[in-house]
KOLSEKOL-756463 format. One record per residue (C-alpha): residue number from 1; residue in one letter; x negated, y negated, z negated. Coordinates in nm, 2 decimals, padded with zeros to 4 digits. Each point is the difference from the previous one (the first is absolute). Layout:
! KOLSEKOL-756463
@nr:NUM rest:a x:X y:Y z:Z;
...
//
This chain:
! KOLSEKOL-756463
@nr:1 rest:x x:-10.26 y:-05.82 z:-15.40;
@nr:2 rest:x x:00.29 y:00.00 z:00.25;
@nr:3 rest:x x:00.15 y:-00.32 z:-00.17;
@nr:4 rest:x x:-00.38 y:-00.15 z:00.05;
@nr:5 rest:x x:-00.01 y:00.10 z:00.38;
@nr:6 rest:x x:00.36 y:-00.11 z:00.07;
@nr:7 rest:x x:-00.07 y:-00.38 z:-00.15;
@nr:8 rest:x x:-00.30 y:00.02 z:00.18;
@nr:9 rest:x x:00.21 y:00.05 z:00.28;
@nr:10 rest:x x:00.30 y:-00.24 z:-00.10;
@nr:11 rest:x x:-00.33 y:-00.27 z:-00.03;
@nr:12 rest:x x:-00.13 y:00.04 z:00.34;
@nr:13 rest:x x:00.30 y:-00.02 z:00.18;
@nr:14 rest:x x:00.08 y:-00.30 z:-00.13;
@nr:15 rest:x x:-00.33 y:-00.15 z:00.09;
@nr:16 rest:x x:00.06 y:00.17 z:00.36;
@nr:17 rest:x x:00.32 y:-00.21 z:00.02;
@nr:18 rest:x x:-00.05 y:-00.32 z:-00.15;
@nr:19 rest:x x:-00.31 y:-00.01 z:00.27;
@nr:20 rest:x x:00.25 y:00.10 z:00.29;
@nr:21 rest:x x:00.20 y:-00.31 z:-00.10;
@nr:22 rest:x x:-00.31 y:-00.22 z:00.09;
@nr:23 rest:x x:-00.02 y:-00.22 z:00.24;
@nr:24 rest:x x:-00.26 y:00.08 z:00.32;
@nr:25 rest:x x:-00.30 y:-00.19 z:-00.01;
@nr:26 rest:x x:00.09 y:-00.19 z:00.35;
@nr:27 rest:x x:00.36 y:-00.12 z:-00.02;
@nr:28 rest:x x:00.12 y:00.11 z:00.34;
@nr:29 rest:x x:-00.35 y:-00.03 z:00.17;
@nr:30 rest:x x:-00.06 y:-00.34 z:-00.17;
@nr:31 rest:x x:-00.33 y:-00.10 z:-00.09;
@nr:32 rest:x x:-00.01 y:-00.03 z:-00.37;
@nr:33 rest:x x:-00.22 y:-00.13 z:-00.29;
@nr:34 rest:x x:00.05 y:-00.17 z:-00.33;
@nr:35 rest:x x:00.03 y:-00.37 z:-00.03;
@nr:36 rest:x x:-00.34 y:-00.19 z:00.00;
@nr:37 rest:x x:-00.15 y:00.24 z:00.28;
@nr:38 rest:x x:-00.05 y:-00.05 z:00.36;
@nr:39 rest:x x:00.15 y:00.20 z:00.27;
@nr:40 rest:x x:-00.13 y:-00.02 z:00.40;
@nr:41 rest:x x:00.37 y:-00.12 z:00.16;
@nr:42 rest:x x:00.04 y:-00.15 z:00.38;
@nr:43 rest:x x:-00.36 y:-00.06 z:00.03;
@nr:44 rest:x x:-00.05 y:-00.17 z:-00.37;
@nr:45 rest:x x:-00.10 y:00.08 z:-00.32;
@nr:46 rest:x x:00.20 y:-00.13 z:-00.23;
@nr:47 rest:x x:00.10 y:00.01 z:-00.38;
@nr:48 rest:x x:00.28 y:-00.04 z:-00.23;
@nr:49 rest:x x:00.00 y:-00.10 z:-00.33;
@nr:50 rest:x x:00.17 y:-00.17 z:-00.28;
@nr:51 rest:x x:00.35 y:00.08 z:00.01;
@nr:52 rest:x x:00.20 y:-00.19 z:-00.20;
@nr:53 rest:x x:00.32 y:-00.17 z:-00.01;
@nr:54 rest:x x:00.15 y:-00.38 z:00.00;
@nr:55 rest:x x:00.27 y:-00.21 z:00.13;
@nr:56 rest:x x:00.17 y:00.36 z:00.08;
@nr:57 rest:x x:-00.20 y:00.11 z:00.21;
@nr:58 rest:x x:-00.33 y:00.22 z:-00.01;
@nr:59 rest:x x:-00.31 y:-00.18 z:00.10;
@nr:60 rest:x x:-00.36 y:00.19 z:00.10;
@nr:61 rest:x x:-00.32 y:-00.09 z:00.13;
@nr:62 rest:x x:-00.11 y:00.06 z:00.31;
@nr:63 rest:x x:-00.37 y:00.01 z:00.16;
@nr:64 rest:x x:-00.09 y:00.17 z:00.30;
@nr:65 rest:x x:-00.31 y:-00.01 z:00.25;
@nr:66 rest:x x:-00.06 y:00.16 z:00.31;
@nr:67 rest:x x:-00.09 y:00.37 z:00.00;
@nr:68 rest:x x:-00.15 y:-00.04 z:00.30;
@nr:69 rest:x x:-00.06 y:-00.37 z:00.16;
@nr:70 rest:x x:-00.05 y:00.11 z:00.37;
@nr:71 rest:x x:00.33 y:00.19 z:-00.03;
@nr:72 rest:x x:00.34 y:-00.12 z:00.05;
@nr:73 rest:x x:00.20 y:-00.05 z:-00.28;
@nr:74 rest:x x:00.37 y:-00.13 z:-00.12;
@nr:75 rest:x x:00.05 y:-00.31 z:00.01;
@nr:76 rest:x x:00.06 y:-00.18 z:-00.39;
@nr:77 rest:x x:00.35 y:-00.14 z:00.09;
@nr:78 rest:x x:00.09 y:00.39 z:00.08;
@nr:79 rest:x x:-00.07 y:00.13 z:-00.29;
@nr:80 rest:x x:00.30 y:00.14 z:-00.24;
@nr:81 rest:x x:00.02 y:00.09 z:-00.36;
@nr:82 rest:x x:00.28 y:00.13 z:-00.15;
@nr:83 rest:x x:00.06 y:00.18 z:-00.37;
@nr:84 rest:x x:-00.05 y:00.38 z:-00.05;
@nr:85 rest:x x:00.23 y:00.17 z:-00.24;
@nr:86 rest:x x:00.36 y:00.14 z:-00.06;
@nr:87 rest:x x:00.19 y:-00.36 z:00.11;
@nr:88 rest:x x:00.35 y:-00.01 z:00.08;
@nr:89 rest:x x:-00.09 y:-00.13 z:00.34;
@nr:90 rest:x x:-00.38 y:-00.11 z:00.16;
@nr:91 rest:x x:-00.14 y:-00.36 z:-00.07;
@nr:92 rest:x x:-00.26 y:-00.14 z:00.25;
@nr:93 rest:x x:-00.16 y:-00.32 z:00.11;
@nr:94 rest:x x:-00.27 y:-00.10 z:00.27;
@nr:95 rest:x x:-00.30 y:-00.07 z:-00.24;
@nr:96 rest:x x:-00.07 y:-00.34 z:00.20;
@nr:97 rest:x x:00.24 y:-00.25 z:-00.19;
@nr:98 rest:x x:00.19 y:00.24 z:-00.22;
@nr:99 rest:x x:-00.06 y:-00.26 z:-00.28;
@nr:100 rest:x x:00.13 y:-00.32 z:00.14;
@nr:101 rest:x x:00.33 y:-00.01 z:-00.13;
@nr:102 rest:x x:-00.11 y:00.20 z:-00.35;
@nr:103 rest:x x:00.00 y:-00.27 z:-00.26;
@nr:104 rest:x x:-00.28 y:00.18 z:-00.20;
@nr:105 rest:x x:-00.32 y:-00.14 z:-00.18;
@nr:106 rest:x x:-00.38 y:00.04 z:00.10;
@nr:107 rest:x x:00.08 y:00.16 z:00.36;
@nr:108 rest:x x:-00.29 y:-00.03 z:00.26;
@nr:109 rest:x x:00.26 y:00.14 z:00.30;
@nr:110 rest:x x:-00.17 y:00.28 z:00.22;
@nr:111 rest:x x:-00.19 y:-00.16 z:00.30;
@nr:112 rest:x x:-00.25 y:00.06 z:00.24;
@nr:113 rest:x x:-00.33 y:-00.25 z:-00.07;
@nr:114 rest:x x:-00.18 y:00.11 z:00.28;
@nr:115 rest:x x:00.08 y:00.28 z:00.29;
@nr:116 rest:x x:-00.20 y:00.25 z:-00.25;
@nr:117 rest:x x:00.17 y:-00.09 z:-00.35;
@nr:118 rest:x x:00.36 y:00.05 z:-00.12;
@nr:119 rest:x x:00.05 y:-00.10 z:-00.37;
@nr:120 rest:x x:00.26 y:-00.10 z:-00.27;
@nr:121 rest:x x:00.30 y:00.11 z:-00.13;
@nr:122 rest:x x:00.32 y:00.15 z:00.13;
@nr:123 rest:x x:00.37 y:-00.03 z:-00.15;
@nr:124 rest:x x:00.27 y:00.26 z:00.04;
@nr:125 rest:x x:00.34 y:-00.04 z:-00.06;
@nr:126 rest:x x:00.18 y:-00.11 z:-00.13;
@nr:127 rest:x x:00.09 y:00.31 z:-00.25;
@nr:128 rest:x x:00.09 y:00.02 z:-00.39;
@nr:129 rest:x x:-00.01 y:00.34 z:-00.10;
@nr:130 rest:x x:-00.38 y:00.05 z:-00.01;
@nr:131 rest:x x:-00.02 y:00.30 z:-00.19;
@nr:132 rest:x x:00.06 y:00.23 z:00.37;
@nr:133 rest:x x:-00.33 y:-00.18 z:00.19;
@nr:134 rest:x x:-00.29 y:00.23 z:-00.04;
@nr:135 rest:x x:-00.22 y:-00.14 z:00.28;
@nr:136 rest:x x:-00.04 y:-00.23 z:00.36;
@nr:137 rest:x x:-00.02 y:00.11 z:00.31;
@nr:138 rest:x x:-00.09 y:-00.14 z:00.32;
@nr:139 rest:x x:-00.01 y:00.02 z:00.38;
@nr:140 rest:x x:00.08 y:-00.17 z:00.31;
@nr:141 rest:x x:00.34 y:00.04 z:00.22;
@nr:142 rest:x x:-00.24 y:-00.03 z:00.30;
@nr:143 rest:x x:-00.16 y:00.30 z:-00.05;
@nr:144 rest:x x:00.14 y:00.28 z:00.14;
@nr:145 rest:x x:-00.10 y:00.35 z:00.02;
@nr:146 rest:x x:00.00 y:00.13 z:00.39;
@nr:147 rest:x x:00.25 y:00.23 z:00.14;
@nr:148 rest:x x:00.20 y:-00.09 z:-00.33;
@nr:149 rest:x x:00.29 y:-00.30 z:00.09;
@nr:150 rest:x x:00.33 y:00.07 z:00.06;
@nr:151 rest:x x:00.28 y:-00.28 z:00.09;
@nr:152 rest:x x:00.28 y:-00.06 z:-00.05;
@nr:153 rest:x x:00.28 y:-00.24 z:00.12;
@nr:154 rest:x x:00.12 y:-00.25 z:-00.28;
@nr:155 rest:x x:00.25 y:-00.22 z:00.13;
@nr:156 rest:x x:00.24 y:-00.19 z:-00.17;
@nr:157 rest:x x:00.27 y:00.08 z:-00.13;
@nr:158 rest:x x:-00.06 y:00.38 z:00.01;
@nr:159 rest:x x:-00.35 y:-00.01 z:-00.14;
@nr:160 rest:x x:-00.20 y:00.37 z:00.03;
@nr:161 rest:x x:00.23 y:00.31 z:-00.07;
@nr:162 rest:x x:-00.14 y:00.26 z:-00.16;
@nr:163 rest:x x:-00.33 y:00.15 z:00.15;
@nr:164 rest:x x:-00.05 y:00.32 z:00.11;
@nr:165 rest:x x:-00.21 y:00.13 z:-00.28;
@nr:166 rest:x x:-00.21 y:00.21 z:00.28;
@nr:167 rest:x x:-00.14 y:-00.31 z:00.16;
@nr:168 rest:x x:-00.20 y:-00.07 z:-00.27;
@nr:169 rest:x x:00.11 y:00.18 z:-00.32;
@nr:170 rest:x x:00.14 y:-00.27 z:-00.12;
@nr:171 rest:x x:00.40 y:-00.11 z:00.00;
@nr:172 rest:x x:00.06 y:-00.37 z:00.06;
@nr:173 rest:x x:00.31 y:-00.18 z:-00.03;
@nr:174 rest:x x:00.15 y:-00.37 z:-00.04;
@nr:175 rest:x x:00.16 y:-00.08 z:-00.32;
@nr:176 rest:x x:00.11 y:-00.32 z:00.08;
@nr:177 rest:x x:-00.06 y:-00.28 z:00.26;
@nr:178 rest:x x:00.07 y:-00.39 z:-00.03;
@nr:179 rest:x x:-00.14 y:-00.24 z:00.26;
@nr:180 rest:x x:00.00 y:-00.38 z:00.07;
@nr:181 rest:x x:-00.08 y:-00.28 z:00.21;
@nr:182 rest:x x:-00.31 y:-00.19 z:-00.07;
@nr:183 rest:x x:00.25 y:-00.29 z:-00.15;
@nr:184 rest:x x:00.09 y:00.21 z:-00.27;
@nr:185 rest:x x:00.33 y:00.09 z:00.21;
@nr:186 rest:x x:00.12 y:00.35 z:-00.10;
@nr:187 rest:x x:00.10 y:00.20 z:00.31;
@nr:188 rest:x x:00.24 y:00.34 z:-00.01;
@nr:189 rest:x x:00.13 y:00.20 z:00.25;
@nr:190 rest:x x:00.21 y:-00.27 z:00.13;
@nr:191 rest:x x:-00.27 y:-00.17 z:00.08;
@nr:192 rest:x x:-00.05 y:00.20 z:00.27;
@nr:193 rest:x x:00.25 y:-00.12 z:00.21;
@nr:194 rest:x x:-00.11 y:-00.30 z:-00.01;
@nr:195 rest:x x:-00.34 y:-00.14 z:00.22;
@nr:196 rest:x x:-00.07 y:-00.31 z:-00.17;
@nr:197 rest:x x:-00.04 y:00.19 z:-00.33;
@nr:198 rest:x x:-00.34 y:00.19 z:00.16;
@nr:199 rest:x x:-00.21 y:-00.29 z:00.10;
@nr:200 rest:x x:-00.33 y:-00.10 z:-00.15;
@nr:201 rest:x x:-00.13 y:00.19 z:-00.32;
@nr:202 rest:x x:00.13 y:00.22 z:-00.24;
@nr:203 rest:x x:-00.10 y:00.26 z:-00.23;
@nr:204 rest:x x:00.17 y:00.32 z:-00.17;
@nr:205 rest:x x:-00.07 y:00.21 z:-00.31;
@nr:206 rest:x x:00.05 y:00.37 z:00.06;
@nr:207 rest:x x:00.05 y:00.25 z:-00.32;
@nr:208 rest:x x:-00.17 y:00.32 z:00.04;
@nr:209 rest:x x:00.00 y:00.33 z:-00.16;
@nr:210 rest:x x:-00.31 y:00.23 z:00.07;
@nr:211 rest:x x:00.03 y:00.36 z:-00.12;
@nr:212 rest:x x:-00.22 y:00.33 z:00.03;
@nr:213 rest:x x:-00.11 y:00.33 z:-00.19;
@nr:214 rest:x x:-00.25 y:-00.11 z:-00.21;
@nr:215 rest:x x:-00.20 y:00.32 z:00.11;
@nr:216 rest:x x:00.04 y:-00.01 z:00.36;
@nr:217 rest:x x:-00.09 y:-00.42 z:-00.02;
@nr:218 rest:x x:-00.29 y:00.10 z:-00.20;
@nr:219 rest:x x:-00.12 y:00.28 z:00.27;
@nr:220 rest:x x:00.09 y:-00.24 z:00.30;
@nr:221 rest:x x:-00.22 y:-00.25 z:-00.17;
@nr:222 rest:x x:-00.32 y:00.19 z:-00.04;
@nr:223 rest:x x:00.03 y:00.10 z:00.34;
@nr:224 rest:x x:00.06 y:-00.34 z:00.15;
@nr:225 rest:x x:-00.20 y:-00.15 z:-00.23;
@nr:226 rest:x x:00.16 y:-00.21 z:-00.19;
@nr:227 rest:x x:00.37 y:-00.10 z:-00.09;
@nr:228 rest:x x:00.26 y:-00.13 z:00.19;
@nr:229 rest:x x:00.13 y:-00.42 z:00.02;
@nr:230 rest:x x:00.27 y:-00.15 z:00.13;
@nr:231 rest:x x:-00.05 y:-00.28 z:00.21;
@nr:232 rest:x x:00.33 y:-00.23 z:00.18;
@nr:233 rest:x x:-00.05 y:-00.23 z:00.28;
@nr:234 rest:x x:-00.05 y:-00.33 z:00.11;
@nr:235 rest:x x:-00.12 y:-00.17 z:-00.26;
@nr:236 rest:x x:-00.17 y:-00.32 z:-00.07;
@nr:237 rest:x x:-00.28 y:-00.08 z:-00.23;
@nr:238 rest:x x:00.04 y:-00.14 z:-00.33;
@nr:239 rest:x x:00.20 y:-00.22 z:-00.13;
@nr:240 rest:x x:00.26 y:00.11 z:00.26;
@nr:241 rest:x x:00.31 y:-00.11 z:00.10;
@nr:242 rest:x x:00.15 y:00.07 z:-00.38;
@nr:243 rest:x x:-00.16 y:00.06 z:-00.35;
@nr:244 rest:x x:00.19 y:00.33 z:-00.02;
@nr:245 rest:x x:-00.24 y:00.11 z:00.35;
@nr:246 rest:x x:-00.27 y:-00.11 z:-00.17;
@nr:247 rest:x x:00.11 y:00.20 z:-00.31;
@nr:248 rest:x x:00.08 y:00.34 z:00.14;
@nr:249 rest:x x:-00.28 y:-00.02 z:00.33;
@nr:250 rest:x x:00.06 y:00.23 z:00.29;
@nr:251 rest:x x:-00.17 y:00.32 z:-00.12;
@nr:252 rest:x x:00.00 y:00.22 z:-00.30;
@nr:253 rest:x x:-00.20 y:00.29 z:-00.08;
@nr:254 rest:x x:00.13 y:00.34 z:-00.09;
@nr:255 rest:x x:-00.20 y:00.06 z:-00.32;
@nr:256 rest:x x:00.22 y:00.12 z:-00.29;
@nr:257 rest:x x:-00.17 y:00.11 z:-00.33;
@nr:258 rest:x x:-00.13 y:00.34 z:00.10;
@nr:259 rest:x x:00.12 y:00.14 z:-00.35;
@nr:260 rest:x x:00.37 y:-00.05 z:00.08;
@nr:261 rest:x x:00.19 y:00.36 z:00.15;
@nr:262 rest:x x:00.12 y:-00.21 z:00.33;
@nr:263 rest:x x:-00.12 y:-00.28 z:00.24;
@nr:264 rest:x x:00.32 y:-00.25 z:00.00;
@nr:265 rest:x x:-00.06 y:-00.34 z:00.08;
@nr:266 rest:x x:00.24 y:-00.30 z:00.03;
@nr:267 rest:x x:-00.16 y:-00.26 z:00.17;
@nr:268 rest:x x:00.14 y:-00.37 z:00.17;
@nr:269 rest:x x:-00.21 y:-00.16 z:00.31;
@nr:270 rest:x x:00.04 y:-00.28 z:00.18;
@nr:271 rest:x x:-00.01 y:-00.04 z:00.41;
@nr:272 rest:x x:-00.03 y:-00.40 z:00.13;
@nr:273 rest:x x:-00.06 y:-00.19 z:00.26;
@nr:274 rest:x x:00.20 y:-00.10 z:00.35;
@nr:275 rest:x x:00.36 y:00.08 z:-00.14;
@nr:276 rest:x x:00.06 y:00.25 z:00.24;
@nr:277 rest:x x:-00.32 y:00.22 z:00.01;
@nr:278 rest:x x:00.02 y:-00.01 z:-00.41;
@nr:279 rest:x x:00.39 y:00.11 z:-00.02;
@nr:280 rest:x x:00.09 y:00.19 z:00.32;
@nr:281 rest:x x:-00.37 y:00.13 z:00.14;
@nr:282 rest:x x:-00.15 y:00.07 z:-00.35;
@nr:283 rest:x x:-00.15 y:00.32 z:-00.05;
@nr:284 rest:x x:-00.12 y:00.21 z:-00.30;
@nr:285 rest:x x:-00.34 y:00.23 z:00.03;
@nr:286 rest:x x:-00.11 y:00.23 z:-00.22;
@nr:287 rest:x x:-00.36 y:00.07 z:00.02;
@nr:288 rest:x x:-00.30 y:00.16 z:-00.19;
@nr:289 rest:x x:-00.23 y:-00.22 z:-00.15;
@nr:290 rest:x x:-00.30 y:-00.01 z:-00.24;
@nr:291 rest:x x:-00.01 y:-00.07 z:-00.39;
@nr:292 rest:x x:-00.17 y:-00.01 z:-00.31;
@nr:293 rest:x x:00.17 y:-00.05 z:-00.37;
@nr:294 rest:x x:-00.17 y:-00.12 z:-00.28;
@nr:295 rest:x x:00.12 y:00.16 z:-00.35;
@nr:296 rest:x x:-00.02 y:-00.11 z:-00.32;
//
């Protein structure tokens, strides 16, 4: 009887802790559903479906209507998708021309028809290991959760030193920091003494490493209402002033697999523009935003 009771016992803890070691329903106040359902997101409806993978990168399809028509909603060109799961470091694209330079078959590229349509299909990457992607998510750096933004001064060649991880629970930092002329000029800190070398347009890639307790993100996200992003400034639309801007875009979202034991995210943005408000006047803000993943 007592060796009965004691694998009873031995049986439910180990149901206890293999459910401990799920993941919440909501990664980090996300919105979340499985692929092929729709989700209400920045004033559309909108579905996900068919992930799958070619030209190395992972390609979805994407069709979204109004929730509302009389109420205001993103814009189509705003709109962000990235891939959920446990990647070395995040992968996003605006959803609005993500397949022009992807050299895949039978692509209908996401567009907008009509003011009240967005259709077709997104690419993301690029990326080879596929076997860490276990979903999409999207939202839009212009959405920003009130009473939420800090800034921060980005300039180069300093960057952002490490955050105070008070003013917003998070701990920011630049990893590295290259920039250039709009000619395709390299500048370094040289170039500073020198005024000819800061006329007309330049750009600058910024390395950035995010970092937080994955319990106190995941608290500070249901009570904001969503996760973090990271968003640099000025920017210019797409294609930029360089492929690599139009690669890495100016924001990122904070949105680690919730499964993993830490939020640590290693991220590279892009500020361009007038040379001297992208280098030596850019700035990095770290806002809340809203989101919704879509699992597999």
């Amino acid at each position: 009887m007592r060796r009965a009771v004691s694998l009873t016992t031995v049986l439910a803890l180990t149901v206890v802790g293999c459910a401990g070691r799920d993941a919440p329903p909501d990664p980090f106040s996300a919105k979340t559903a499985k692929l092929g359902e729709s989700m209400a997101l920045l004033g559309w409806n909108i579905s996900v479906a068919n992930l799958r993978f070619d030209a190395d990168h992972v390609l979805i399809d994407v069709d979204a209507a109004p929730a509302d028509p009389s109420a205001p909603r993103a814009k189509p060109e705003d709109l962000r998708f990235g891939l959920y799961g446990a990647l070395a470091h995040p992968i996003e694209a605006t959803g609005v021309g993500s397949c022009d330079q992807v050299p895949a078959a039978d692509i209908a590229p996401l567009q907008a028809p009509s003011p009240d349509r967005l259709t077709g299909t997104v690419c993301v990457g690029p990326i080879r290991d596929q076997s860490q992607v276990r979903g999409v998510y999207a939202y839009s750096p212009r959405d920003r959760i009130p009473s939420t933004a800090v800034a921060y001064a980005a300039a180069y060649p300093v960057g952002v030193p490490p955050t105070n991880v008070n003013d917003t629970g998070l701990v920011v930092s630049t990893t590295s920091l290259d920039a250039w002329r709009a000619d395709g000029a390299q500048l370094s800190a040289v170039s500073l003494g020198d005024p000819a070398a800061f006329s007309g347009n330049g750009y600058m890639l910024l390395g950035l490493r995010a970092d937080a307790v994955v319990s106190e993100y995941r608290d500070d996200s249901a009570r904001r209402g969503g996760p973090l992003m990271l968003v640099v400034a000025p920017t210019l639309p797409p294609p930029g002033l360089n492929p690599a801007c139009q690669a890495y875009g100016a924001s990122v979202l904070v949105l680690p697999d919730a499964s993993l034991n830490s939020v640590h995210v290693d991220a590279s943005l892009c500020t361009q523009g007038e040379i001297n408000a992208a280098l030596l006047y850019a700035t990095l803000s770290v806002v809340g935003t809203h989101a919704a993943v879509w699992t597999k």
